[in-house]
C-alpha positions in Angstrom: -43.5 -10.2 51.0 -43.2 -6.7 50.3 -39.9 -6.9 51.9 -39.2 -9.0 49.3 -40.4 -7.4 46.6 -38.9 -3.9 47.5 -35.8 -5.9 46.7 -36.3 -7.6 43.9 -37.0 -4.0 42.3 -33.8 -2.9 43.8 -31.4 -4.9 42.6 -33.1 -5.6 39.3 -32.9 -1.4 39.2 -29.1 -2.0 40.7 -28.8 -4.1 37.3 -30.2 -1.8 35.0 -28.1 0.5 35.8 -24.6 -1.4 35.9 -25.9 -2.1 32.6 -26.3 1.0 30.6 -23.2 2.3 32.3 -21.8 -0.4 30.6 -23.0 0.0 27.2 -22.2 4.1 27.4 -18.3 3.3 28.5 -18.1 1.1 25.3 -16.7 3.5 22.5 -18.9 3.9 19.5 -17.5 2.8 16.2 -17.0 5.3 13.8 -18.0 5.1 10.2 -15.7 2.7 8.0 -13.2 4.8 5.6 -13.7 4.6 2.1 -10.1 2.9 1.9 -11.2 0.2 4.0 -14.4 -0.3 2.3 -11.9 -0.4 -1.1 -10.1 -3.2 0.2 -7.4 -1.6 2.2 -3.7 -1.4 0.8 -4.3 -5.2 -0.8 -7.4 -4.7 -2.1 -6.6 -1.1 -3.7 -3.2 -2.5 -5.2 -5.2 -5.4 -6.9 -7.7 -3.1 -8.7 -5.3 -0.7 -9.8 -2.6 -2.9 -10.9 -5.9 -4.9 -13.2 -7.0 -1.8 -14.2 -3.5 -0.5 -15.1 -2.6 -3.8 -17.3 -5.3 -3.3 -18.8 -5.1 0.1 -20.5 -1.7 -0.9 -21.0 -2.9 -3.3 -23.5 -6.1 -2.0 -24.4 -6.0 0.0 -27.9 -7.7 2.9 -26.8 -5.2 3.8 -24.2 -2.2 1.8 -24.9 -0.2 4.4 -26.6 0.0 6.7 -23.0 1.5 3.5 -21.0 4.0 2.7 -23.6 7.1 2.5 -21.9 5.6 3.2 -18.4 7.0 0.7 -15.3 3.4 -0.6 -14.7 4.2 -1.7 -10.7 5.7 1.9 -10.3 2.7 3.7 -11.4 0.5 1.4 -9.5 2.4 1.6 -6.0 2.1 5.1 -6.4 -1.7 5.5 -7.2 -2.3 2.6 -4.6 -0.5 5.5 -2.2 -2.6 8.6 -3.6 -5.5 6.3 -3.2 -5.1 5.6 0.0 -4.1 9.3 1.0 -7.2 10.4 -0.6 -10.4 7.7 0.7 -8.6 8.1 4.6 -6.4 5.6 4.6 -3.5 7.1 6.5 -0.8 7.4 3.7 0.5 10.3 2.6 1.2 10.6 -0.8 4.6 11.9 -2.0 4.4 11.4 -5.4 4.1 14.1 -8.7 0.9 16.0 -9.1 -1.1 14.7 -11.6 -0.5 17.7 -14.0 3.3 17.5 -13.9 3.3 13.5 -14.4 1.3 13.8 -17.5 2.2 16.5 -18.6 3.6 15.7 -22.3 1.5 12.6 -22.3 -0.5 14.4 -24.5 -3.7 12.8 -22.8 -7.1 12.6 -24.9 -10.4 12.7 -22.9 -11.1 9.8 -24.6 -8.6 7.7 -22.9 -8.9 9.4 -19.6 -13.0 7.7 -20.0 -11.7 4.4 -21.3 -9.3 4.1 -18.3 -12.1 5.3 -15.8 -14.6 2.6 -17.3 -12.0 -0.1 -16.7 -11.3 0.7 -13.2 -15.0 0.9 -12.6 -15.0 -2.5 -14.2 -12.3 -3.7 -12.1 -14.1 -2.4 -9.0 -17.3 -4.0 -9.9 -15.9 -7.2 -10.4 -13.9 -7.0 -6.9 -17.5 -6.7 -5.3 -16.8 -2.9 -4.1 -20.7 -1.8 -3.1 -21.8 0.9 -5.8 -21.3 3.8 -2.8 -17.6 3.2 -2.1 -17.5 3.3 -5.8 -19.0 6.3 -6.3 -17.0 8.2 -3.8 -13.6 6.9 -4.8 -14.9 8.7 -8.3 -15.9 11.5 -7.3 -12.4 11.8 -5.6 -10.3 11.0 -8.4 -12.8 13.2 -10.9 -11.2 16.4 -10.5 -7.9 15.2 -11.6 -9.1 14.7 -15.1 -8.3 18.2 -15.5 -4.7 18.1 -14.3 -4.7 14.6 -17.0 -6.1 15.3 -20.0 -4.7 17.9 -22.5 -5.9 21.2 -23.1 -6.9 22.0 -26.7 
């Protein structure tokens, strides 16, 4: 009987252990990047491209997309997007302050085209903390945007 039990405790031990060896050769998942948590690539493209039609036809901010090739603007942004929240692009486009650069920006429209993509990302179901950080990443171009004086 103790013959028996000895093992029992063995190979439930032998068990224990080929388990947690296991478990410790499995890789751990990192945390998800913000672009993935925005969608990826489709999800990204959709929200800008909404958010871009509709400060092109939204009084407030229509005059600064007069004449602008609204899919252009919005594959690039979907590319600066993606560079930024980790995505794995690299984006190749203008800085900021040399595309708008006689645009002649207001800080009013820079707010009324940040509330719509906020809209846009609320309605897509984007959790308020990828929100959030794909702000606070895009924030510091308002200066680079928006016109001095």
């Amino acid at each position: 009987m103790f013959k028996r039990s000895l093992r029992l405790t063995a190979v439930l031990g032998l068990c224990l252990l080929t388990a947690c060896a296991q478990i410790q050769s499995q890789p751990v998942p990192g945390p998800i990047p913000l672009f993935e948590r925005l969608g990826g690539s489709a999800g990204v493209s959709k929200v800008v491209g909404l958010s871009l039609t509709r400060a092109a036809q939204d009084p407030r901010t229509q005059r600064s997309f007069d004449g602008i090739k609204i899919e252009a603007v919005q594959k690039s942004l979907t590319q600066q997007i993606c560079a930024l929240a980790g995505g794995g692009c690299v984006y190749e486009g203008e800085t900021m302050a040399r595309s708008h650069q006689d645009l002649k920006i207001a800080a009013s429209e820079f707010d009324a085209l940040v509330e719509m993509l906020r809209q846009e990302l609320d309605r897509a179901g984007i959790a308020a903390g990828a929100k959030n950080e794909l702000l606070r990443l895009l924030a510091p171009m308002k200066r680079d945007i928006v016109a001095a004086g």
